[in-house]
C-alpha positions in Angstrom: -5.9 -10.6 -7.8 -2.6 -11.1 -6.6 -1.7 -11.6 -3.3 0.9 -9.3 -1.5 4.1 -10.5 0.8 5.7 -8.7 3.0 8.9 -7.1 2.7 9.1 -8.5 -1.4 9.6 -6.3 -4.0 6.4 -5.8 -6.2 6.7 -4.8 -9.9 4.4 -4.6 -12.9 4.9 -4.0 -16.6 1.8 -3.4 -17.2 -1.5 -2.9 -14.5 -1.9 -5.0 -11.4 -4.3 -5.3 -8.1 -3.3 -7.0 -5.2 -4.5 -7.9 -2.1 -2.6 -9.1 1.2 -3.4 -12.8 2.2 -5.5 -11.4 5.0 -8.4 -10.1 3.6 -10.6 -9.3 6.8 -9.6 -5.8 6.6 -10.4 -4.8 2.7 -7.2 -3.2 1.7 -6.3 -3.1 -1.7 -3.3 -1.3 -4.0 -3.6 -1.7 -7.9 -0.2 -0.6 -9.6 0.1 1.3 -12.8 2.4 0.4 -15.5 5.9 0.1 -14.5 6.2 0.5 -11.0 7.6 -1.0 -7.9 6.2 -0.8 -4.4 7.7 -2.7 -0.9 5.2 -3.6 1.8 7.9 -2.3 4.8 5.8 -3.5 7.6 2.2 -5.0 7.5 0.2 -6.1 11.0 -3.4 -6.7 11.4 -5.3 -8.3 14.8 -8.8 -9.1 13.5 -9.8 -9.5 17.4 -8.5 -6.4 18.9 -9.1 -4.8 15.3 -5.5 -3.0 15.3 -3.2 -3.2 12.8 0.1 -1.0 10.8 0.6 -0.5 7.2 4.0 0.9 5.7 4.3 0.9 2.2 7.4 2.2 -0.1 6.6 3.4 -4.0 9.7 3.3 -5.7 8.6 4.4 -9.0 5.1 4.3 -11.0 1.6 4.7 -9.7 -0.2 3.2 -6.4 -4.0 3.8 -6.0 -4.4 2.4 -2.3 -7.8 1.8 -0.4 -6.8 1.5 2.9 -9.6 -0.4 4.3 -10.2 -1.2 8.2 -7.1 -0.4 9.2 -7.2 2.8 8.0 -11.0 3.9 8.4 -9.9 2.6 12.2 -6.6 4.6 12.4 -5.6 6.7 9.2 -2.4 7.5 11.4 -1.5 3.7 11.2 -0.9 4.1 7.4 2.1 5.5 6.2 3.3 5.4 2.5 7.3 6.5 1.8 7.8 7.8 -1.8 11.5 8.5 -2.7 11.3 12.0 -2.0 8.5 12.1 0.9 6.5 10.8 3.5 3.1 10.5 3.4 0.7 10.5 6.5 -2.4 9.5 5.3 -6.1 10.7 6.4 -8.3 9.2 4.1 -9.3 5.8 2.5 -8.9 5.6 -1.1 -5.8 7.6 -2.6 -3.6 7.6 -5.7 0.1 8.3 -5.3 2.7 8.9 -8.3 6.2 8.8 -8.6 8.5 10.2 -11.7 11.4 8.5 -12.4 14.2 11.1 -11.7 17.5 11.4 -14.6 
């Protein structure tokens, strides 16, 4: 595993897993070959058990669990596509994005 920072561009040739530094809350994106994803905003109070995900796929594929945060509040994830917005209600999703000529 990898770990995630926020607001740094993430890019794989070929397939990677991260996770963020704080791992209390279980989330976890793997990347398919050749993409780029931005964590836009991350938060995450392990004592009032609240926390915000926004994530930006640029281009490639993103399989995301969303883990506490989002089995607490799916409405707290949000993941940005370049042609979309998605508002997500589950816990374990696959997104892809086509490179556009």
């Amino acid at each position: 595993w990898d770990f995630l920072c926020y607001g740094h561009i993430h890019s794989f040739q070929s397939y990677g897993s991260f996770l963020p530094n704080d791992r209390l809350h279980k989330i976890s994106y793997t990347l398919g070959p050749n993409s780029v994803m931005v964590i836009d905003q991350y938060s995450f109070n392990p004592v009032t058990r609240e926390g915000r995900v926004e994530t930006s796929i640029l281009k490639g594929t993103l399989r995301f669990v969303t883990g506490l945060i989002g089995w607490l509040n799916p409405g707290a994830i949000k993941v940005t596509t370049p042609t979309a917005v998605i508002g997500v209600r589950g816990t374990d999703f696959i997104v892809e994005v086509h490179d556009v000529k």
